[in-house]
C-alpha positions in Angstrom: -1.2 0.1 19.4 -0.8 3.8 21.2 -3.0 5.8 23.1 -2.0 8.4 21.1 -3.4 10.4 17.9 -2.1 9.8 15.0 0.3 13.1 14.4 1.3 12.7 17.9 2.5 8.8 17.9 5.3 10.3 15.1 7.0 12.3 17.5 9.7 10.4 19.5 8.8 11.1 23.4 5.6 11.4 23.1 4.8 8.0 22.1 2.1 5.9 24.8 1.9 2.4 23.8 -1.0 0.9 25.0 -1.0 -2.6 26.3 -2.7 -3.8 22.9 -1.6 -5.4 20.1 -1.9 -6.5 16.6 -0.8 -9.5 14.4 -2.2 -9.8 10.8 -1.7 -11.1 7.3 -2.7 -9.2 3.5 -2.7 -9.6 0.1 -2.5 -7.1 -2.3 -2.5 -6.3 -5.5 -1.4 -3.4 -8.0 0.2 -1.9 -11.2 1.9 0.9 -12.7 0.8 3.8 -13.9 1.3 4.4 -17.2 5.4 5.2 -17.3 5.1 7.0 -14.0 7.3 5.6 -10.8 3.7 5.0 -9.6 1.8 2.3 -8.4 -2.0 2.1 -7.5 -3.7 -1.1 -6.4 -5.7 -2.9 -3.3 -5.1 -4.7 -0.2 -7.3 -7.5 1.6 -5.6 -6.8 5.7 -7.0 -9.1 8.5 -5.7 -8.4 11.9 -6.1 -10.5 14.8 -5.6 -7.7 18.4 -5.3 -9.2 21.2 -4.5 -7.7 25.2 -6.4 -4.9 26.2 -8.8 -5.7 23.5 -9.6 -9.3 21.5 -11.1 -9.1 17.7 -10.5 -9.0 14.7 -10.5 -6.3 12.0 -10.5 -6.6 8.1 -9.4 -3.2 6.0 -9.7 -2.7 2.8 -7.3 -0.1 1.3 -6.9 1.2 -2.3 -2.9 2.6 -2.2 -1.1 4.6 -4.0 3.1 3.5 -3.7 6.1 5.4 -5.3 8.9 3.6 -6.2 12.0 5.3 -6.3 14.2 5.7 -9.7 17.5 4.9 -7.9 17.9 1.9 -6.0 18.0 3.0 -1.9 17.6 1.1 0.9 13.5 2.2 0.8 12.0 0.3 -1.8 8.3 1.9 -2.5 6.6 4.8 -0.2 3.1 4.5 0.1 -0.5 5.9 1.3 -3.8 3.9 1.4 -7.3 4.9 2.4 -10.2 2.5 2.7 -12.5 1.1 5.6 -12.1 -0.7 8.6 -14.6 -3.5 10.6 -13.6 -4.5 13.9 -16.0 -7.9 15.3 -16.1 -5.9 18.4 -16.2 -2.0 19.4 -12.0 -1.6 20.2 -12.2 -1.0 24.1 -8.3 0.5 23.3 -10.8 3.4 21.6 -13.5 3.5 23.5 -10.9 3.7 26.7 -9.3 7.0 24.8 -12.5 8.8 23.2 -15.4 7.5 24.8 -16.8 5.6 22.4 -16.3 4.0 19.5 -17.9 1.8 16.6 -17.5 -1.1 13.9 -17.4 0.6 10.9 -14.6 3.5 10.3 -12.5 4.6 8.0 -9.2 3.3 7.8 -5.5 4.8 6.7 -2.0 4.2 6.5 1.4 5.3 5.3 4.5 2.6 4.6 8.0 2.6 4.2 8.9 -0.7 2.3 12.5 -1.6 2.6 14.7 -3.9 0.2 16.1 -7.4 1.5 18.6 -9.3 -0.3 15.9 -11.5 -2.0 14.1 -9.4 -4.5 10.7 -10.9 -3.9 10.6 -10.4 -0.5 10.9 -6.3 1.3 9.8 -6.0 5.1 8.2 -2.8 5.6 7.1 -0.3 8.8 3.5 1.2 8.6 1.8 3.5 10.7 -2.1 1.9 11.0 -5.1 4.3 11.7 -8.3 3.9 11.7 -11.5 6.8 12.9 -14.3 8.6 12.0 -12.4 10.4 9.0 -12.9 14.0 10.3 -16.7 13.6 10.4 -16.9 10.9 8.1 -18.2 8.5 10.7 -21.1 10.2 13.9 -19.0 8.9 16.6 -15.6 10.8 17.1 -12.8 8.1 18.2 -10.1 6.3 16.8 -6.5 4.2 17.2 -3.3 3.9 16.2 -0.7 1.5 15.6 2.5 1.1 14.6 2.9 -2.2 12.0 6.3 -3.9 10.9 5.9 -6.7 8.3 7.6 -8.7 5.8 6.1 -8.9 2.0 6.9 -11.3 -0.2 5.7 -10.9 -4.2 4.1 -13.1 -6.5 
C-alpha cells in the first residue's frame, strides 16, 4: 500500500509506501468479444491487509482486457471498475484523509505477462479503491501496488 494518490504512486520518486500490506486470492471469469482482441468478464478478489491496518476486503470488478495480436512479452492489458468492502474502516485511509468507510468504489489497471506455461501469466496491478470523485459522501481513499501469478482453467 502507499500513502500516495493514485496518479502520484506512478511516478518513480514520489512513491511513499506505507507500512501496510496486502495478500489476496481471485477468480475470474470472461470472454471475447465478438472477433475483437477484446475481452470483458468479472472477478471475485479477497484480500487479507495486514500491518498498519488488519481486514479484509472483497472487490468485485467487471474488466475489460486487450490481448495483443502479436505475441510480446505483455500478454492482456486490462481496466476494471467495481466496489470494494473492507470488515473494518482502513486506518491506512483514514491516517491519509481523515476518514474513511466500508463501502467504496474500487479500480484497477493490469499488465499480465506471459510465462513459459501457457496456462499460467503473473501480472502487476495498480489497486485503488475511494469515493469515485463523489461517488461515495466521505472523500478518502488507498493505493496499492499488486503482483500476482494467474493460472487459467
Amino acid at each position: 500500500m502507499t500513502e500516495n494518490r493514485w496518479h502520484d504512486a506512478l511516478v518513480p520518486g514520489r512513491v511513499q509506501f506505507a507500512d501496510s500490506h496486502l495478500v489476496g486470492g481471485a477468480l475470474g471469469w470472461d470472454r471475447q468479444i465478438g472477433d475483437s482482441r477484446f475481452r470483458y468478464g468479472f472477478e471475485a478478489q479477497l484480500a487479507v491487509h495486514f500491518g498498519r491496518q488488519d481486514l479484509l476486503e472483497l472487490t468485485v470488478p467487471v474488466v475489460l482486457r486487450y490481448v495483443p495480436e502479436k505475441e510480446t512479452a505483455v500478454r492482456s492489458i486490462a481496466a476494471g471498475i467495481g466496489l470494494s468492502y473492507a470488515s473494518e474502516i482502513p486506518q491506512v485511509e483514514i491516517d491519509r484523509n481523515g476518514a474513511s468507510q466500508r463501502l467504496f468504489v474500487h479500480w484497477m489497471v493490469e499488465l499480465e505477462f506471459g510465462l513459459s506455461d501457457p496456462n499460467r501469466s503473473a501480472f502487476v496491478r495498480l489497486h485503488h479503491r475511494s469515493d469515485g470523485y463523489g461517488v461515495f459522501e466521505v472523500d478518502a481513499g488507498s493505493t496499492g501496488f499488486v503482483l500476482g501469478v494467474r493460472h487459467r482453467f
